[in-house]
N, C-alpha and C positions, 0 to 999 in steps of 0.2 A: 504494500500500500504506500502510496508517495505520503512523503512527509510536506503536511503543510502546514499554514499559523497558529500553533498555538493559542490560547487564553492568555498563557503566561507567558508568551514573546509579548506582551504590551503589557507586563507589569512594571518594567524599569523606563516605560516613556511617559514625561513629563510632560514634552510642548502637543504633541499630537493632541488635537483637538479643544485645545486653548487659545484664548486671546491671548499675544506675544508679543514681546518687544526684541529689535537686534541682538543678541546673547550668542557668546562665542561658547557655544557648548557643543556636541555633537554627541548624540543620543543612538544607541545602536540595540539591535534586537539579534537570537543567535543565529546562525547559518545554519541551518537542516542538511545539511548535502556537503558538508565539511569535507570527502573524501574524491569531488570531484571541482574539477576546474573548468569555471563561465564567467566570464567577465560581463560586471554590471556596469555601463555606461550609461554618467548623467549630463547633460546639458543644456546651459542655460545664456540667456547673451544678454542678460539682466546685472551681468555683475560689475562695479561700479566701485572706485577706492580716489581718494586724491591724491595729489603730485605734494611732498612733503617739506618741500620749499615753496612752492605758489599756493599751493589749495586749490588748482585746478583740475577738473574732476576727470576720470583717466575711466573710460567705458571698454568692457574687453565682454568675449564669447570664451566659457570657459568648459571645457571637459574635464571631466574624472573618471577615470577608466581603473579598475580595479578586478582584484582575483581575490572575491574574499576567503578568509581564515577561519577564525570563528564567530565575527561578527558582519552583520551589514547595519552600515547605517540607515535613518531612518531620512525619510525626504523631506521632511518638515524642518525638523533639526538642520537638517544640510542650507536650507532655504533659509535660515533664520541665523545659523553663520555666515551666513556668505551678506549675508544684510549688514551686520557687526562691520563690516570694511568699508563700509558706505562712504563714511566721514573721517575715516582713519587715514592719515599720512600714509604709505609705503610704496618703495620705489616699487616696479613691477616683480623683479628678479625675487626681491625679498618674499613679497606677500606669495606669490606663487610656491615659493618652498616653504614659507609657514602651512600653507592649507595642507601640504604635501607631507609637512610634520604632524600635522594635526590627526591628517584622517589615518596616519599608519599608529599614531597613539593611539587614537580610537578604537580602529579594526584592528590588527595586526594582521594586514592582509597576507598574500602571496606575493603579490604583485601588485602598485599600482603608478600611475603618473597623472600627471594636473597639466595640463596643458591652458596657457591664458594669452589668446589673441584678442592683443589691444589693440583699440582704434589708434590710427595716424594721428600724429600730435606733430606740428612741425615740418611734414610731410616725409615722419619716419614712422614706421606702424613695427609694434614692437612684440615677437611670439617669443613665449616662455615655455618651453617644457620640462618639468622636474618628474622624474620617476626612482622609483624604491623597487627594490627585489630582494626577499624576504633568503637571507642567504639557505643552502638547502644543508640536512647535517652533514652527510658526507661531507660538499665542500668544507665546512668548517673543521669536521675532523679531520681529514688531508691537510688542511691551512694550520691547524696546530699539530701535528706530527712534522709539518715542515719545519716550523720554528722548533721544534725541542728536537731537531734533527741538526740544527747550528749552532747551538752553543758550543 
């Protein structure tokens, strides 16, 4: 029988189905299917941060492409971080690997990356892509048997 939503996958969500204000929080529910690999892609061309010496407001299309772990996040939550940047300073590079910090604190996916096409400012239009790859054990234990192979 396929595994689907739980009762108790929306006991730890908070913004789902409230009035809310911008909150940098991201809310996550478990992944039923933990043993197989699908990338959930979200996009949005609402997202919206300013320039941290003028204040003037920097518009981009943004993707998040993931392979989740144990968690997905929730879309509300996502929609309600990504509002939090609204009025915040950060240069593009920055804010793009905080999101990309963010949601692998959240999930601890397999795999993901943030991709943020900015509108032209200037008549330069500025893409960011940060991705994470969740290292696998082997590599890691190959990668420390190397090191205690050089001392």
């Amino acid at each position: 029988m396929a595994k689907m939503t739980r009762k108790t996958d929306l006991d730890e969500l908070t913004l789902l189905g409230q009035k809310v204000r911008p909150v940098k929080k991201l809310e996550t529910f478990p992944n039923h299917h933990p043993g197989r690999d699908y990338t959930v892609t979200m996009k949005t061309d609402e997202f919206t941060c300013v320039c941290p010496k003028t204040g003037q407001p920097d518009f981009a299309k943004l993707t998040i492409q993931y392979i989740p772990g144990r968690n997905i996040v929730e879309s509300k939550s996502l929609k309600m971080y990504l509002w939090s940047y609204r009025s915040q300073g950060v240069f593009h590079e920055h804010g793009i690997n905080a999101i990309l910090d963010d949601l692998v604190s959240a999930l601890s996916p397999r795999w993901c990356k943030v991709t943020g096409e900015f509108a032209a400012r200037g008549g330069i239009a500025i893409v960011v892509e940060a991705e994470y790859r969740q290292e696998r054990e082997e590599e890691r234990d190959k990668g420390e048997k190397g090191k205690r192979g050089r001392r």
